[in-house]
Backbone atoms as SQL, in Angstrom:
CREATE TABLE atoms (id INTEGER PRIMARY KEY, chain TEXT, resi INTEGER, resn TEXT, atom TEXT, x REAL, y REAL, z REAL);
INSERT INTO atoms VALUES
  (1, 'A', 1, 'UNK', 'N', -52.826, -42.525, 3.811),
  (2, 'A', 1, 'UNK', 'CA', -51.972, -42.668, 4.970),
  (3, 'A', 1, 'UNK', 'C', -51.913, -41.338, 5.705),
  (4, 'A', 2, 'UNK', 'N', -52.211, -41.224, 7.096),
  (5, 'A', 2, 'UNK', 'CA', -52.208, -40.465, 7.527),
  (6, 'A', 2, 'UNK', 'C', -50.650, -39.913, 8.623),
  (7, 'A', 3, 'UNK', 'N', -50.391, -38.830, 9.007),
  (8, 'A', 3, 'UNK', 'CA', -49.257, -38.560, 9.469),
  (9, 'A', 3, 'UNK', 'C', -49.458, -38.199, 10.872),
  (10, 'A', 4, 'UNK', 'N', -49.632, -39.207, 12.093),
  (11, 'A', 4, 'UNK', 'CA', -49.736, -39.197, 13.678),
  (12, 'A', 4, 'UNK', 'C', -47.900, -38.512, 13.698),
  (13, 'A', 5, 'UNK', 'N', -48.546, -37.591, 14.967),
  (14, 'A', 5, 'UNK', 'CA', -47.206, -37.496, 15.661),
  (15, 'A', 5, 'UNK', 'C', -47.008, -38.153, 16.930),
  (16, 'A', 6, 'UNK', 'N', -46.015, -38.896, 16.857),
  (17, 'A', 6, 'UNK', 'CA', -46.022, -40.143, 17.796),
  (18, 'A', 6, 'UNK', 'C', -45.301, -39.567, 18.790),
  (19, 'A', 7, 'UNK', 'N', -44.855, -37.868, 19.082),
  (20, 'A', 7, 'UNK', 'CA', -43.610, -37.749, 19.814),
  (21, 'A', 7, 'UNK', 'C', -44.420, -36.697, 20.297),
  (22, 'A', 8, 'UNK', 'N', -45.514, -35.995, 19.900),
  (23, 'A', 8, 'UNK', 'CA', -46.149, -35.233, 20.614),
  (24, 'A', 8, 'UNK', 'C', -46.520, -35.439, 22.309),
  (25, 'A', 9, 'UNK', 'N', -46.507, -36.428, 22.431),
  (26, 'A', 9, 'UNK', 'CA', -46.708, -36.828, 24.020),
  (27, 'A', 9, 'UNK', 'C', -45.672, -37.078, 24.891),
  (28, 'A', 10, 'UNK', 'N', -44.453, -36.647, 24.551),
  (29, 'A', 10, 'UNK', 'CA', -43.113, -36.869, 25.190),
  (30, 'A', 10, 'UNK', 'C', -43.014, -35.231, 25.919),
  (31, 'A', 11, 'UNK', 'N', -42.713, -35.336, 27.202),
  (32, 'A', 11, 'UNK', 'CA', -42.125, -33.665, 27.845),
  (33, 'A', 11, 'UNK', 'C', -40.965, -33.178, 26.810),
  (34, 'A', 12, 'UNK', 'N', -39.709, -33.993, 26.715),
  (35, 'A', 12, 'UNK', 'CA', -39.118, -33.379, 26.140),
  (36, 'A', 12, 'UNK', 'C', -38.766, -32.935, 25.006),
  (37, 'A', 13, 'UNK', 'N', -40.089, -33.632, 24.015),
  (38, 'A', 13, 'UNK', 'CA', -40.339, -33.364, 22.687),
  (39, 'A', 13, 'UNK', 'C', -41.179, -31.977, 23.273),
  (40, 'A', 14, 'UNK', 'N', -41.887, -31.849, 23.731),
  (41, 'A', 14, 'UNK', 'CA', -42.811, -30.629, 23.944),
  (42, 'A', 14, 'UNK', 'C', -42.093, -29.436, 24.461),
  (43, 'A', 15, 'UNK', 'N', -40.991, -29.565, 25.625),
  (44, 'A', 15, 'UNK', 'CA', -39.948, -28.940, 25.710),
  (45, 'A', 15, 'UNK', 'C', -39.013, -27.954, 24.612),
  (46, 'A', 16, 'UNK', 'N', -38.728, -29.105, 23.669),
  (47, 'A', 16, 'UNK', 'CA', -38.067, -28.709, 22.528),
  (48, 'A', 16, 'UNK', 'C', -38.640, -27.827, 21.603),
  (49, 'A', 17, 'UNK', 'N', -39.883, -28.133, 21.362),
  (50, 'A', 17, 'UNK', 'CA', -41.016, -27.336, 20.714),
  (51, 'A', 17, 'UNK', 'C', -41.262, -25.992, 20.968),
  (52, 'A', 18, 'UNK', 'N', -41.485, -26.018, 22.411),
  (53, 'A', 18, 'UNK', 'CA', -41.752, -24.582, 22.748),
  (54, 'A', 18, 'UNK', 'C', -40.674, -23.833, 22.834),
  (55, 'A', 19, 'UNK', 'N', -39.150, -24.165, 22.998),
  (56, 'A', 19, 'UNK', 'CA', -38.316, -23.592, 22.889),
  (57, 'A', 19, 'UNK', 'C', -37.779, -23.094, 21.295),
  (58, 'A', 20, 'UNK', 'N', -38.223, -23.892, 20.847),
  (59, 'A', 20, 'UNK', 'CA', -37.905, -23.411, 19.127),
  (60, 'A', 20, 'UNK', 'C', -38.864, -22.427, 18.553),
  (61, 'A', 21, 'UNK', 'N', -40.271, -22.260, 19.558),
  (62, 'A', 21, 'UNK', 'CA', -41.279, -21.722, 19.249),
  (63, 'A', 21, 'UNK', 'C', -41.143, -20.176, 19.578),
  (64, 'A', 22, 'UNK', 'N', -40.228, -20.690, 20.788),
  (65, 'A', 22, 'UNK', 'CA', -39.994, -18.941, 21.100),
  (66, 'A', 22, 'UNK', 'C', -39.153, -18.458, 20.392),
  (67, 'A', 23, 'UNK', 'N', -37.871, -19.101, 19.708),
  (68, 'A', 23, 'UNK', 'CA', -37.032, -18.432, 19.020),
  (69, 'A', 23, 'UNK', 'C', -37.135, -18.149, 17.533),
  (70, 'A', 24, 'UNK', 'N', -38.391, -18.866, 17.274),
  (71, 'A', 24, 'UNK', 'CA', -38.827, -18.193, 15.524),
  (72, 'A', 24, 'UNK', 'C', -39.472, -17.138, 16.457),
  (73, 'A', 25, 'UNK', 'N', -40.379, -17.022, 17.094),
  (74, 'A', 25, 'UNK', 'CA', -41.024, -15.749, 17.514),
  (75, 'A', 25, 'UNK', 'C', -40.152, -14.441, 17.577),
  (76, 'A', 26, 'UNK', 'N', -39.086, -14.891, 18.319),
  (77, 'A', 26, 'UNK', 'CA', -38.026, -13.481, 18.688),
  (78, 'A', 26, 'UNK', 'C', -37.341, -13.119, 17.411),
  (79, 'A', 27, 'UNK', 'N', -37.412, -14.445, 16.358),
  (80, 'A', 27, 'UNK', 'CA', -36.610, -14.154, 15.173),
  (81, 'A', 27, 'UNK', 'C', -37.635, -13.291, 14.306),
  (82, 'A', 28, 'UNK', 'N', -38.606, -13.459, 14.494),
  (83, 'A', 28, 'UNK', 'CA', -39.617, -13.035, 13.480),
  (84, 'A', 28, 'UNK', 'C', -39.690, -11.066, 13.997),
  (85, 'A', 29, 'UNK', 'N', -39.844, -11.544, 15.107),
  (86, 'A', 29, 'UNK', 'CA', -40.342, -9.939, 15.893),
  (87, 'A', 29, 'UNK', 'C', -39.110, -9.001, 15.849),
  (88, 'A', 30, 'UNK', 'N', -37.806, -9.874, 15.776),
  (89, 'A', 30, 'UNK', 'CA', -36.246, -8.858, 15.527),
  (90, 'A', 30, 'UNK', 'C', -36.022, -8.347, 14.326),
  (91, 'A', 31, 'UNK', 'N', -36.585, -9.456, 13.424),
  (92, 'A', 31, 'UNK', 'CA', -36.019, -8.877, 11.803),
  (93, 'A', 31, 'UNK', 'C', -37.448, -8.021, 11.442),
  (94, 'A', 32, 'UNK', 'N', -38.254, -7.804, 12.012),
  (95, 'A', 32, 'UNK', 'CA', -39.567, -6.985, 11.637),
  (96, 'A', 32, 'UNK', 'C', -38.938, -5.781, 12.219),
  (97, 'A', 33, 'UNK', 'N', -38.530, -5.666, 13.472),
  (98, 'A', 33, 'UNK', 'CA', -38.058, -4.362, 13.959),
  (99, 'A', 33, 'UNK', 'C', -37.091, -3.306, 13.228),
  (100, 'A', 34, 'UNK', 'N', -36.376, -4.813, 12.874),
  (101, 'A', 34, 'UNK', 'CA', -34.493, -3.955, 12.149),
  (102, 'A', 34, 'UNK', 'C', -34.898, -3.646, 10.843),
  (103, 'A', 35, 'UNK', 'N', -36.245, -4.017, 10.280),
  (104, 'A', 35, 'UNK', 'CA', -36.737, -4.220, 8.846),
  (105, 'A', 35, 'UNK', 'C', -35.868, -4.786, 7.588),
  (106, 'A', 36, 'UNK', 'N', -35.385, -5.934, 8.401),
  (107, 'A', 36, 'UNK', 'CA', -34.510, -7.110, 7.559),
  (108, 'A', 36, 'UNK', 'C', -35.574, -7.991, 6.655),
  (109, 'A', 37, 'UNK', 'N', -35.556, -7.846, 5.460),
  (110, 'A', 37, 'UNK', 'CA', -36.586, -8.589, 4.397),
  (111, 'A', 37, 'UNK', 'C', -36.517, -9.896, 4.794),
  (112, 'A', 38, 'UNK', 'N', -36.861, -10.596, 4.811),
  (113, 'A', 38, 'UNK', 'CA', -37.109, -12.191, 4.578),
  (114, 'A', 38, 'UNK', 'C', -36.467, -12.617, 3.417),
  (115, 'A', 39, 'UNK', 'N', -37.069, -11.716, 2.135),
  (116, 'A', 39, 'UNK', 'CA', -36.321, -11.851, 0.901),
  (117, 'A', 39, 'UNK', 'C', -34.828, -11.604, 0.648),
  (118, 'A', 40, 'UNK', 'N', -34.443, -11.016, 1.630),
  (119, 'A', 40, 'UNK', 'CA', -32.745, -10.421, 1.556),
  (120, 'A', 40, 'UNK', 'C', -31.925, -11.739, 1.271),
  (121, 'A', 41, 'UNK', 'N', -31.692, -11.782, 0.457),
  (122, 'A', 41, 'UNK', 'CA', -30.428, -13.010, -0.111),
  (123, 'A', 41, 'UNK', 'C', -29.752, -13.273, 0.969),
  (124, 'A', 42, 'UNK', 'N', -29.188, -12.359, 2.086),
  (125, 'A', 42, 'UNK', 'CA', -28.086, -12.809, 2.896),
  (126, 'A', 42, 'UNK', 'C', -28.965, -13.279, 4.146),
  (127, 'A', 43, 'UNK', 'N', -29.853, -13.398, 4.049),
  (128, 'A', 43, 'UNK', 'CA', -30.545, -13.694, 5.235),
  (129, 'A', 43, 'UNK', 'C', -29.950, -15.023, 5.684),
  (130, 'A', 44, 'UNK', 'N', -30.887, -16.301, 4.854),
  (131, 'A', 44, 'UNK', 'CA', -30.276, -17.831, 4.385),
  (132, 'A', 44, 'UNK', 'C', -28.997, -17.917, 5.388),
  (133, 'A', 45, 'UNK', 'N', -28.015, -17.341, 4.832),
  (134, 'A', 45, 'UNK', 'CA', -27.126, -18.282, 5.101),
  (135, 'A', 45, 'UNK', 'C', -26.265, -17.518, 6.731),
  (136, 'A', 46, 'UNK', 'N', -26.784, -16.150, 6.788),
  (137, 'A', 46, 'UNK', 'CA', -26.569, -15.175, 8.179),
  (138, 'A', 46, 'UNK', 'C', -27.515, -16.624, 9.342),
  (139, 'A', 47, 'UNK', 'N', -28.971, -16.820, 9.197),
  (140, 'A', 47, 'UNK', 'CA', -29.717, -17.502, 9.921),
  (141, 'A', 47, 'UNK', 'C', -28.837, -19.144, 10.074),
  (142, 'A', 48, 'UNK', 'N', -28.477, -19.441, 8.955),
  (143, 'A', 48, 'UNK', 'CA', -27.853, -20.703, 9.014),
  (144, 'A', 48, 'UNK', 'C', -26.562, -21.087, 9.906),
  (145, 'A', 49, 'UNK', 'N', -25.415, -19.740, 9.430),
  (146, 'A', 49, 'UNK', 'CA', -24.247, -19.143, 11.072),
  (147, 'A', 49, 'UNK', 'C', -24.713, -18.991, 11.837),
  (148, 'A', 50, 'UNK', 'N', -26.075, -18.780, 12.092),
  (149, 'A', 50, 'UNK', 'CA', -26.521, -18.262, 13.668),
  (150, 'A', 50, 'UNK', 'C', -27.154, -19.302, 14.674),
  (151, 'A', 51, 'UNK', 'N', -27.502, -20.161, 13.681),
  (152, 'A', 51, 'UNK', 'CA', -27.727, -21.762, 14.382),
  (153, 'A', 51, 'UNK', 'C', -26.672, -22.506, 14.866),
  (154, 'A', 52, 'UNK', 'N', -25.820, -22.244, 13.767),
  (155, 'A', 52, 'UNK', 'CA', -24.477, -23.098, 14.452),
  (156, 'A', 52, 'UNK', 'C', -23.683, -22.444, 15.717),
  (157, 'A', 53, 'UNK', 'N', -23.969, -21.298, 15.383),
  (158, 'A', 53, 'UNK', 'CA', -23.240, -20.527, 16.674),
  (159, 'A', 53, 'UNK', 'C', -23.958, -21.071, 18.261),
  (160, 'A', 54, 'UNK', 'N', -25.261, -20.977, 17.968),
  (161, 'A', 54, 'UNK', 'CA', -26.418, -21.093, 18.505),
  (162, 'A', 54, 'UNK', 'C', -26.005, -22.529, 19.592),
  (163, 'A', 55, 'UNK', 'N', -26.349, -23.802, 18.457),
  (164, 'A', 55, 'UNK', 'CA', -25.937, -24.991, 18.649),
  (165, 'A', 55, 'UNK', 'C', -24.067, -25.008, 19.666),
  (166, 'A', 56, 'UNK', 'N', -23.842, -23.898, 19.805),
  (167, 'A', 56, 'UNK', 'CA', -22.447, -24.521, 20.025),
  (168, 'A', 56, 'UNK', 'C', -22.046, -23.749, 21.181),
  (169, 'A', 57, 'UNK', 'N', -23.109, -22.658, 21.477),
  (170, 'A', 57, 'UNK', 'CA', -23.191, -21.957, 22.742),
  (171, 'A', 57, 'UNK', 'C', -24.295, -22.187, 23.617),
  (172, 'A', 58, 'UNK', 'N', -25.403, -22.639, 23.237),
  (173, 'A', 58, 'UNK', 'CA', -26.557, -22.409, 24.512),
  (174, 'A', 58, 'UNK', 'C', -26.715, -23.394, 25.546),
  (175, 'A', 59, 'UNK', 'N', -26.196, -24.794, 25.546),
  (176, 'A', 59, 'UNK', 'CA', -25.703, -25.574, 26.331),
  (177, 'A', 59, 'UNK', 'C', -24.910, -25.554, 27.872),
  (178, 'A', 60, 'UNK', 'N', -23.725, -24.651, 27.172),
  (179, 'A', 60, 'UNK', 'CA', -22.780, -24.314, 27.505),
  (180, 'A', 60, 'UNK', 'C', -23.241, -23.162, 28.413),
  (181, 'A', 61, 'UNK', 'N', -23.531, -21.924, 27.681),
  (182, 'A', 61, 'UNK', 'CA', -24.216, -20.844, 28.705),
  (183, 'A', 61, 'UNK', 'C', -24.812, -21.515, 29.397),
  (184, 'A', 62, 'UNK', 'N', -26.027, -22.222, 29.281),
  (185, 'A', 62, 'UNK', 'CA', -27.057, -23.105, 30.325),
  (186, 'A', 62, 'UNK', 'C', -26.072, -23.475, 31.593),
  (187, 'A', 63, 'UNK', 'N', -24.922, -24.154, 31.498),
  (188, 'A', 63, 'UNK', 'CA', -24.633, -24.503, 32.526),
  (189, 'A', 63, 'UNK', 'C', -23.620, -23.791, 33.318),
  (190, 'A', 64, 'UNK', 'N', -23.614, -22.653, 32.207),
  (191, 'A', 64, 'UNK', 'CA', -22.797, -21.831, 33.517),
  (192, 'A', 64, 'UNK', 'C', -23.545, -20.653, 34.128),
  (193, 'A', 65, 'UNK', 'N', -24.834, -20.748, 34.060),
  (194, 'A', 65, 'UNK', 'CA', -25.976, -19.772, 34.741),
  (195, 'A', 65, 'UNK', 'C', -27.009, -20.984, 35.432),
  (196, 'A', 66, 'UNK', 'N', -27.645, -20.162, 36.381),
  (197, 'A', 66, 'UNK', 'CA', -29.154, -20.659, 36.708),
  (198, 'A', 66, 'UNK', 'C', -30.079, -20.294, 35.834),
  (199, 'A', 67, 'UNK', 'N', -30.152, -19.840, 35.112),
  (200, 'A', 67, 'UNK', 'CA', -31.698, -19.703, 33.980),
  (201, 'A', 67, 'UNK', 'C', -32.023, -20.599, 33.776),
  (202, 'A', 68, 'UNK', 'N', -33.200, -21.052, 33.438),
  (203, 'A', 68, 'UNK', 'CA', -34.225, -22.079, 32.741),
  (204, 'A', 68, 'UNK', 'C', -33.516, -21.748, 31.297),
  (205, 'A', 69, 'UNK', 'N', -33.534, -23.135, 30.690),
  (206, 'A', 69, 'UNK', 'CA', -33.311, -23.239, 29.427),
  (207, 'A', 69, 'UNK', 'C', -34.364, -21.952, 28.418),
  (208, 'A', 70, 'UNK', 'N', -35.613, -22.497, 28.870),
  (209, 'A', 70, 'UNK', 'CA', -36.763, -21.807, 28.213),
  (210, 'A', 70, 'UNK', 'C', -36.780, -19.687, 28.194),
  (211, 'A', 71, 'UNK', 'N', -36.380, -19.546, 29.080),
  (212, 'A', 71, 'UNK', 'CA', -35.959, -18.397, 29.931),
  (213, 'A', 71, 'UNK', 'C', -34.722, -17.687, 28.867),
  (214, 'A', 72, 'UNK', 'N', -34.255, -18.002, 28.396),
  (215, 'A', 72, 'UNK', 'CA', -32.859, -17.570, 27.929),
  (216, 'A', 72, 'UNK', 'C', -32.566, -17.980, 26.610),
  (217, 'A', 73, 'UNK', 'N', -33.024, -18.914, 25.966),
  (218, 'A', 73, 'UNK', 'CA', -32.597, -19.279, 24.847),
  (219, 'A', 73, 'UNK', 'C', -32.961, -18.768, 23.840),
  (220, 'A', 74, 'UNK', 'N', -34.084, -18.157, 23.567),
  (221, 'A', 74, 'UNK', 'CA', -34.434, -16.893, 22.410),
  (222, 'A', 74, 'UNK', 'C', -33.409, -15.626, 22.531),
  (223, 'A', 75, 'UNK', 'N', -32.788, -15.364, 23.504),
  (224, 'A', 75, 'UNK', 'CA', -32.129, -14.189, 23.975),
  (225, 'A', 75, 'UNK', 'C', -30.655, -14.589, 23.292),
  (226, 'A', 76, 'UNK', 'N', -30.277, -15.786, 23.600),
  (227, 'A', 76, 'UNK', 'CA', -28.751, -16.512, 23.074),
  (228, 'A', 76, 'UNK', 'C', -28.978, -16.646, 21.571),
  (229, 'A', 77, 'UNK', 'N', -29.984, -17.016, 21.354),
  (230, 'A', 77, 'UNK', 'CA', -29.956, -17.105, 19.548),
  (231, 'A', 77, 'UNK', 'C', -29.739, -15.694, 19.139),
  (232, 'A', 78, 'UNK', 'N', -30.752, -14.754, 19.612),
  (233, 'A', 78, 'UNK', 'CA', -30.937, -13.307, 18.938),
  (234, 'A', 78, 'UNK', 'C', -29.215, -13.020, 19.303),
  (235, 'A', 79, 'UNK', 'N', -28.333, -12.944, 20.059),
  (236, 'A', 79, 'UNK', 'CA', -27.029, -12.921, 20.354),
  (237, 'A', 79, 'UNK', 'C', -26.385, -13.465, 19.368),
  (238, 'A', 80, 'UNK', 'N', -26.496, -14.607, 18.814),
  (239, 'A', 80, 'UNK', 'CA', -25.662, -14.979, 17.804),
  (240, 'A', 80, 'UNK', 'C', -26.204, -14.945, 16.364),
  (241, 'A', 81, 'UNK', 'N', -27.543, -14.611, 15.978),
  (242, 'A', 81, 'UNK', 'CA', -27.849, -13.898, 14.888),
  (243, 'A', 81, 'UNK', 'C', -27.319, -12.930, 14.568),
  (244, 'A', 82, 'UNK', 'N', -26.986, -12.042, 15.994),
  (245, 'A', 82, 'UNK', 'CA', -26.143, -10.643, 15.580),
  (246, 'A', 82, 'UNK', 'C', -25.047, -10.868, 15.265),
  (247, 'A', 83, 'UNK', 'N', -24.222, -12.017, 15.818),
  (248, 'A', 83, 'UNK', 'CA', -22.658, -11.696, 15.145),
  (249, 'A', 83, 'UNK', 'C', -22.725, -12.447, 13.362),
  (250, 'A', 84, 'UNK', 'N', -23.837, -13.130, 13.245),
  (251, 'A', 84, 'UNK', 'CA', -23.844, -13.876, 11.991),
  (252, 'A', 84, 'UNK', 'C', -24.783, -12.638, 11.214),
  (253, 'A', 85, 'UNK', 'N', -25.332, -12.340, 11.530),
  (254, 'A', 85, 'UNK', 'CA', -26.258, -11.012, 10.232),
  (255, 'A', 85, 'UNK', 'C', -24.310, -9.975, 9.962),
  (256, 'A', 86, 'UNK', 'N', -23.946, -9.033, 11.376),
  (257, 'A', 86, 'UNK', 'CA', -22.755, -8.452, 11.077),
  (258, 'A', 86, 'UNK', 'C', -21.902, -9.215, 9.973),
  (259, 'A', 87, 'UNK', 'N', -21.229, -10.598, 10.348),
  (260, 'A', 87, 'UNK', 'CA', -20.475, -11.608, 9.117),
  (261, 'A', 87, 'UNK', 'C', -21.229, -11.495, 8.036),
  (262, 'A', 88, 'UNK', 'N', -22.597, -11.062, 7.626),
  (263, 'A', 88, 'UNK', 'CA', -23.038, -11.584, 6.347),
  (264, 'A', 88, 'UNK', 'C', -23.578, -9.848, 5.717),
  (265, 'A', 89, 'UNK', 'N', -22.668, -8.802, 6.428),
  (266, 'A', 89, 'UNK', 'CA', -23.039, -8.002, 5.617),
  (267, 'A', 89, 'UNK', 'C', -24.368, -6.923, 6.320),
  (268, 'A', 90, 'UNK', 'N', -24.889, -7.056, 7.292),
  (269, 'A', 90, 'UNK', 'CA', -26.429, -6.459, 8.045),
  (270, 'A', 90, 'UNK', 'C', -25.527, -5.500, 8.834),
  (271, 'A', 91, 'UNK', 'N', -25.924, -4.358, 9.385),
  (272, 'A', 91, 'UNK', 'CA', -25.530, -3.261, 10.021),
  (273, 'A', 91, 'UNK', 'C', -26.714, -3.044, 10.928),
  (274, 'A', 92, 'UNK', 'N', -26.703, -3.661, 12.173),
  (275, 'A', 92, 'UNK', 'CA', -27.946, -3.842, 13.088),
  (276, 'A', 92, 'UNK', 'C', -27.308, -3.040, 14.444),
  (277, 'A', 93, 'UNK', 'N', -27.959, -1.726, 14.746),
  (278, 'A', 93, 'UNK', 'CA', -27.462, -1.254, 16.409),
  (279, 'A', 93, 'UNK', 'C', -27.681, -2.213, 17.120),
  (280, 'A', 94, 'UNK', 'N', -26.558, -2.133, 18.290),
  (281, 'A', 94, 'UNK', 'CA', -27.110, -2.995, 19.536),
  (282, 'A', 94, 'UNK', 'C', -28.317, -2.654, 20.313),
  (283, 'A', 95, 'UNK', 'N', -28.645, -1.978, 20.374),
  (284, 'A', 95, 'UNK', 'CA', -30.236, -1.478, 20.694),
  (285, 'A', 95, 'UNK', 'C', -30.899, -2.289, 20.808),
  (286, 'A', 96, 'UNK', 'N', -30.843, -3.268, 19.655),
  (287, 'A', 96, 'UNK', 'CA', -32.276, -4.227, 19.241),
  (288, 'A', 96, 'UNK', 'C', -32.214, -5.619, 19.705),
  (289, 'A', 97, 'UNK', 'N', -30.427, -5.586, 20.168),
  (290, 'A', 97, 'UNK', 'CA', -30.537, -6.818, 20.772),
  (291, 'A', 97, 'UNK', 'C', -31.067, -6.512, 22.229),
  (292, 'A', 98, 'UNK', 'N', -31.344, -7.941, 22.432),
  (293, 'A', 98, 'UNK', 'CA', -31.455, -8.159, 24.216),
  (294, 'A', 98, 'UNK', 'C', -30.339, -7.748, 24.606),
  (295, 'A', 99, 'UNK', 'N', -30.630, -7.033, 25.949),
  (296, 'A', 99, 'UNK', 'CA', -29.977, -5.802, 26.715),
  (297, 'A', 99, 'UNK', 'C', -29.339, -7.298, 28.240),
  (298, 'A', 100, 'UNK', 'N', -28.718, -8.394, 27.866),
  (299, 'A', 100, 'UNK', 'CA', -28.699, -9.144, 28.762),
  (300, 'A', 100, 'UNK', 'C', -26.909, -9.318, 28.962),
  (301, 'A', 101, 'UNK', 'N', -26.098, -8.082, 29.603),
  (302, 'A', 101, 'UNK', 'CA', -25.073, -8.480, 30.047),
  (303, 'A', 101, 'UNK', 'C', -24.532, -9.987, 30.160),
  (304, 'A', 102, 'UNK', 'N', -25.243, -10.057, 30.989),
  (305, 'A', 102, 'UNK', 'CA', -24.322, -11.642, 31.940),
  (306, 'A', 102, 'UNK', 'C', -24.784, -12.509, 30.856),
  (307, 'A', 103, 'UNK', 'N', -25.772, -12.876, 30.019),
  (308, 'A', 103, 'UNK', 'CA', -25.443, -13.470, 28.403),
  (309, 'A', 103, 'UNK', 'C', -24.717, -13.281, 27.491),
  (310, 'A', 104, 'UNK', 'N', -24.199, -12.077, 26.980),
  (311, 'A', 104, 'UNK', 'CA', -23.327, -11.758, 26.556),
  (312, 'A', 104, 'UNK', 'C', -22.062, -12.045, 26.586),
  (313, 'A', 105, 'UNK', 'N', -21.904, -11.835, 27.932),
  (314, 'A', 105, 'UNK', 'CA', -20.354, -11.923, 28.204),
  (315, 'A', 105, 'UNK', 'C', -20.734, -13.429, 28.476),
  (316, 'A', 106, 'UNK', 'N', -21.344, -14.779, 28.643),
  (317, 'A', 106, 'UNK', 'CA', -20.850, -15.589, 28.679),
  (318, 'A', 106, 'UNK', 'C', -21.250, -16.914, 27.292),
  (319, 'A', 107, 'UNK', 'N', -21.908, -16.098, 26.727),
  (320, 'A', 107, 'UNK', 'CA', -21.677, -16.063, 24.784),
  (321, 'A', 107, 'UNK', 'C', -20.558, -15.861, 24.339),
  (322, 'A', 108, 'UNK', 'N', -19.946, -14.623, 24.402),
  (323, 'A', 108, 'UNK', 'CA', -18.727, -14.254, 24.361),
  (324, 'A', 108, 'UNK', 'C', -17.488, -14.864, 24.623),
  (325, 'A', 109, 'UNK', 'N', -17.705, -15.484, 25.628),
  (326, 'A', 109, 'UNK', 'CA', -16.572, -16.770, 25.998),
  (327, 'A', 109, 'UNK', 'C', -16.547, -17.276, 25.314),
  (328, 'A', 110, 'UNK', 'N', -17.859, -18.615, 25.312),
  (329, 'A', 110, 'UNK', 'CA', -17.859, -19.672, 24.935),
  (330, 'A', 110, 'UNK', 'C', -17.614, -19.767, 22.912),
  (331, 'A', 111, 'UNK', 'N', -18.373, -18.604, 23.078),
  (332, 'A', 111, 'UNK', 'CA', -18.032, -19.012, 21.157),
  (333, 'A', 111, 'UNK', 'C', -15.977, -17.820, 21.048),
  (334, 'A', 112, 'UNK', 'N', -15.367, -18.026, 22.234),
  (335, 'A', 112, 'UNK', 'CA', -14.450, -17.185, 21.618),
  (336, 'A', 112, 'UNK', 'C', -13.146, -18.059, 20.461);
């Protein structure tokens, strides 16, 4: 039995894709920078707060900016990885985050 992807031909399956594609990318290329192990025990469950944060702000930002979803949403995750790595123990300068004011502060709201 073979495994077709039947959803590969949908925009907004492909949509979704590339947007998740960019944010393992930014995740991969942030914790290489900060030289956060993969192996670090607190990783797990820092990445796992940072989805939910994630999930519960980028919507929300979306509609209170003009950005493209695609445009911004690696930038909003890496934003709420940082307050979930800080909760789980990581000591990361702001440096390394995206330098994106007007995300910030309306991250900042929404997850207040």
């Amino acid at each position: 039995m073979t495994d077709t992807d039947t959803f590969g031909g949908d925009p907004q399956v492909r949509f979704m894709r590339r947007i998740f594609g960019s944010i393992e990318a930014a995740q991969k290329t942030f914790l290489e920078s900060v030289r956060i192990s993969p192996a670090d025990g607190r990783l797990r469950p820092a990445r796992e707060h940072a989805l939910k944060l994630f999930e519960r702000s980028w919507i929300e930002v979306l509609q209170r900016t003009n950005a493209a979803a695609d445009d911004v949403a690696a930038d909003i995750y890496l934003m709420c990885l940082g307050r979930a790595l800080a909760l789980n123990g990581f000591q990361v300068p702001d440096s390394f985050f995206p330098q994106r004011d007007d995300l910030k502060k309306l991250v900042d709201e929404v997850l207040a």
